[in-house]
C-alpha positions as CSV (number, residue, x, y, z in Angstrom):
1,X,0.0,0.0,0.0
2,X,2.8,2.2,0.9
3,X,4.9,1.5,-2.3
4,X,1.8,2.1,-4.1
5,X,1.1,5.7,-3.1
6,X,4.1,6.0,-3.1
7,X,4.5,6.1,-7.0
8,X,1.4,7.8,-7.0
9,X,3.2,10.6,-5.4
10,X,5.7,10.0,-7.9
11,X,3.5,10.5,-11.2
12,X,1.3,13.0,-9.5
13,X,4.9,15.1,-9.3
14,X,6.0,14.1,-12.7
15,X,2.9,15.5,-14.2
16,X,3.0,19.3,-12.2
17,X,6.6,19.3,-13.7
18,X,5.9,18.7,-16.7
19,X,2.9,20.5,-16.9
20,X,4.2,23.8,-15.6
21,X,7.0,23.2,-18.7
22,X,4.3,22.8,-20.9
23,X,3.1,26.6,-19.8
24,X,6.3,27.9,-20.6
25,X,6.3,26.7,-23.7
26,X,3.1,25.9,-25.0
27,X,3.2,29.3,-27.2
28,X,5.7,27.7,-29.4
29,X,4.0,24.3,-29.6
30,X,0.7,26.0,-30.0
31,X,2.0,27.5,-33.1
32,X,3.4,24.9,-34.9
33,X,0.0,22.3,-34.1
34,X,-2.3,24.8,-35.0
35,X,-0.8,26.0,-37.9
36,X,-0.2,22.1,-39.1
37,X,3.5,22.8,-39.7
38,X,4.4,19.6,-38.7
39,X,4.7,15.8,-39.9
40,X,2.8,13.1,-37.7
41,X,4.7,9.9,-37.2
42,X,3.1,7.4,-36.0
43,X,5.2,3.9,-34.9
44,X,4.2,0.7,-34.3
45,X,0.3,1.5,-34.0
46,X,-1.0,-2.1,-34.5
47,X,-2.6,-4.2,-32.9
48,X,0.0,-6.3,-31.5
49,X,1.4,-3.3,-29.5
50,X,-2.0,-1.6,-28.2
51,X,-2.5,-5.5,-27.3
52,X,0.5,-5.3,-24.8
53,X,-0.1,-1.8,-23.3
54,X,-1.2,-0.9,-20.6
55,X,-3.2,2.1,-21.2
56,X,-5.4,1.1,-23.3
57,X,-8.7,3.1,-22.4
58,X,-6.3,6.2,-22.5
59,X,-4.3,5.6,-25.3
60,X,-7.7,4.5,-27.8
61,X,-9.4,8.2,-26.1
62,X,-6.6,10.7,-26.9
63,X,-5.6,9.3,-30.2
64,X,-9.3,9.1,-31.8
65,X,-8.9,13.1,-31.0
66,X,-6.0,13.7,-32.0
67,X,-6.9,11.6,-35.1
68,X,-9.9,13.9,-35.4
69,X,-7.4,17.2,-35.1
70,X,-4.9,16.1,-37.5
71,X,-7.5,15.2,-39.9
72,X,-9.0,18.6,-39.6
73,X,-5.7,20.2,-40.7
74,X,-4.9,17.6,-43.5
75,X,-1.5,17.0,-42.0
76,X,0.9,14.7,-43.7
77,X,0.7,11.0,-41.5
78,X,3.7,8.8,-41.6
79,X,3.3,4.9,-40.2
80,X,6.1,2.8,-39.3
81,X,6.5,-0.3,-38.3
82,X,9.8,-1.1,-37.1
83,X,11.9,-4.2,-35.8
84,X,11.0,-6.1,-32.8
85,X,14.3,-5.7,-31.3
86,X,17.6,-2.8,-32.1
87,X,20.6,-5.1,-32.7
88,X,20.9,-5.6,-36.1
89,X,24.3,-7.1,-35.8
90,X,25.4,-10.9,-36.8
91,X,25.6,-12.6,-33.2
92,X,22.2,-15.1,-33.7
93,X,22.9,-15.4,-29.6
94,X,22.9,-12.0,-28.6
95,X,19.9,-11.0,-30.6
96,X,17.7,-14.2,-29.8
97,X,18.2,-12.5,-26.2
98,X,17.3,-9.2,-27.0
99,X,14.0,-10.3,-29.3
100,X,12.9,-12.5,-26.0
101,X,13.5,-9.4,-23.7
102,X,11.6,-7.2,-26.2
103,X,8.4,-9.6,-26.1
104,X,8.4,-11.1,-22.9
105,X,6.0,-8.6,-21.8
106,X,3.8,-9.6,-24.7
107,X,2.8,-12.8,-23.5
108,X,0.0,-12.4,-21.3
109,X,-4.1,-13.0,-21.9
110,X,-6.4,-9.8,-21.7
111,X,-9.7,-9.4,-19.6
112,X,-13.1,-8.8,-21.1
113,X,-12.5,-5.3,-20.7
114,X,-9.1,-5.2,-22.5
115,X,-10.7,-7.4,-25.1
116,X,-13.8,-4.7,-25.9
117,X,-11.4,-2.4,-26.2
118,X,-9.3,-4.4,-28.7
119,X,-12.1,-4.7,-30.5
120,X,-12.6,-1.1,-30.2
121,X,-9.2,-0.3,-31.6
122,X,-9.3,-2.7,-34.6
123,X,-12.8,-1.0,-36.0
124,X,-11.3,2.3,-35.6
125,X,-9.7,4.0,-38.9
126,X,-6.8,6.2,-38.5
127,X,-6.3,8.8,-41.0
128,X,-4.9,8.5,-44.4
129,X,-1.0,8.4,-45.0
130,X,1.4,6.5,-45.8
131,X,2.7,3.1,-44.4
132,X,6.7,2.1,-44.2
133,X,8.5,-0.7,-42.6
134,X,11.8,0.6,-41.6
135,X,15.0,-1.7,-41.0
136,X,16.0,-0.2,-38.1
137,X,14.0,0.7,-34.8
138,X,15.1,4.8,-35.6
139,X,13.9,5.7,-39.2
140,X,16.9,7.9,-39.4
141,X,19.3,4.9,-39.3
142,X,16.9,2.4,-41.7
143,X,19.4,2.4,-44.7
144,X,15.9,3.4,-46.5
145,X,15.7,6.9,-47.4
146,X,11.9,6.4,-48.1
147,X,11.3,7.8,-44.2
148,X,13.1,11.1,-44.2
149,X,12.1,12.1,-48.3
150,X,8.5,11.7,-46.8
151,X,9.2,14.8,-44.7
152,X,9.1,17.4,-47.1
153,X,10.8,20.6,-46.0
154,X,8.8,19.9,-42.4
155,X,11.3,20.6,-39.3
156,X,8.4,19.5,-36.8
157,X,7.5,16.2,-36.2
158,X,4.6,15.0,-33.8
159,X,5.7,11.3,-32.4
160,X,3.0,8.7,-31.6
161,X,2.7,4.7,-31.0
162,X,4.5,2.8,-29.1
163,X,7.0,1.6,-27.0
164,X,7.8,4.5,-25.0
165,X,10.8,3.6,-23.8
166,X,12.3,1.9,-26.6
167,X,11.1,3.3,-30.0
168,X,9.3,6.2,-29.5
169,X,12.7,7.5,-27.0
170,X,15.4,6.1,-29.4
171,X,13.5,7.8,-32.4
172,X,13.2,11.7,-30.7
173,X,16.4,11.5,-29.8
174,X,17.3,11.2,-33.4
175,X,15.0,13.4,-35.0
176,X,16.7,15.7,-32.4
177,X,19.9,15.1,-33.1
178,X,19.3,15.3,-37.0
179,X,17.9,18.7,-36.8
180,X,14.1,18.5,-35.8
181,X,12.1,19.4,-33.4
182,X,10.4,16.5,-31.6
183,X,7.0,16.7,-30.2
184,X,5.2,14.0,-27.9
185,X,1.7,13.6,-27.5
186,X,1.7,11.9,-24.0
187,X,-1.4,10.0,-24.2
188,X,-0.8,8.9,-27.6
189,X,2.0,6.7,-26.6
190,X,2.3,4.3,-24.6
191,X,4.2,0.9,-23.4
192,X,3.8,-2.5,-21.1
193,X,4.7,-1.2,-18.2
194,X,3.1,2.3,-15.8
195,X,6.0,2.6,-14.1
196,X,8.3,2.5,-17.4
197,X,6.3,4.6,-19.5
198,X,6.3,7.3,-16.8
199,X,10.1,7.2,-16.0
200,X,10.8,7.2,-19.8
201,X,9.0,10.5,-20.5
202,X,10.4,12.4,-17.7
203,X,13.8,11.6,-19.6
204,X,12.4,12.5,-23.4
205,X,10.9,15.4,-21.9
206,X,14.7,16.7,-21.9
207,X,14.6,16.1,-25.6
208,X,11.4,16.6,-26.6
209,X,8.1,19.2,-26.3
210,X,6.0,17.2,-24.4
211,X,2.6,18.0,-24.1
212,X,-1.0,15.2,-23.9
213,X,-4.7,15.7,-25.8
214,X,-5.8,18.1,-23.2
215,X,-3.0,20.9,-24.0
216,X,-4.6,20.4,-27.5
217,X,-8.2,20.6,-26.4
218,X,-7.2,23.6,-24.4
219,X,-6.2,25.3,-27.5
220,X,-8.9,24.5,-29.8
221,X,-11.8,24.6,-27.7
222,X,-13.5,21.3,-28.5
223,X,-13.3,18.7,-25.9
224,X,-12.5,14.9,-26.1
């Protein structure tokens, strides 16, 4: 019980920090999502990952709005699917260990609720754009040049999907360190673990603009 409010304390923190950030900034991110100036990327968005996560009531909520908004401003929507696991190298060892640690979370059965809301997820249509599968977890490292052409001369891009900790981390940090500016919709990623997920945006909030669905609806007006 005491571990457990314990990390309540914890996320209850972690959101007053990052929502007074958000203040400060929220001019510049205001400006770039309501003027559409941006490219959506959206990785790993199937069903095999929302399967696995752990927020799935949140994560289905947010992104049918921020489905809705994007649609609204016709913004350009990038999916990718990426490897299961980042070593890419030739020890058959090494990465069987990696691909086991990458899907061991995968493994377990869902509840009735999970399961509506599966079902939920696989009648919903995301918007229009175009899908990739990229040979490396970051798109900036695939070898295909496919990903980055599909930017067009945007220097914005808007991450969502999953694994927080993994792909949707690894791939800021790149976009980052290649020149862009990294935005993260907070409630439109997710992972398999709380505790993870929440530990791994306080750390690409150093990286990133991170900001959830209700910063957006408090700057169009229209609620979720």
């Amino acid at each position: 019980m005491l571990q457990q409010k314990s990390q309540s304390y914890v996320r209850t923190f972690f959101y007053y920090k990052v929502y007074t950030g958000v203040m400060m900034l929220l001019d510049s991110v205001k400006r770039i999502l309501s003027s559409g100036d941006f490219i959506h990327i959206s990785i790993n968005n199937d069903e095999k990952h929302f399967t696995s996560c752990f927020s799935k009531m949140e994560f289905l909520t947010a992104y049918k709005y921020f489905n809705s908004f994007i649609n609204d401003l016709k913004v350009a929507n990038l999916y990718v699917s990426t490897p299961t696991a980042l070593y890419r190298g030739k020890d058959a060892e090494f990465r069987e260990y990696v691909e086991n640690k990458s899907i061991m979370f995968r493994t377990h059965s869902i509840n009735e609720i999970e399961a509506s809301l599966l079902a939920e997820y696989k009648k919903f249509k995301k918007s229009d754009g175009k899908w990739i599968k990229s040979m490396a977890v970051s798109i900036f490292d695939s070898g295909n040049a496919e990903e980055v052409e599909n930017f067009g001369n945007k220097t914005n891009i808007v991450f969502t999907g999953f694994n927080t900790e993994l792909e949707i981390m690894l791939n800021c940090m790149a976009a980052a360190d290649n020149g862009f500016v990294p935005i993260v919709i907070s409630d439109c990623i997710s992972s398999q673990s709380e505790r993870t997920h929440f530990n791994s945006l306080e750390c690409i909030s150093k990286i990133a603009y991170v900001i959830d669905s209700r910063d957006i609806e408090s700057m169009t007006g229209v609620r979720i």
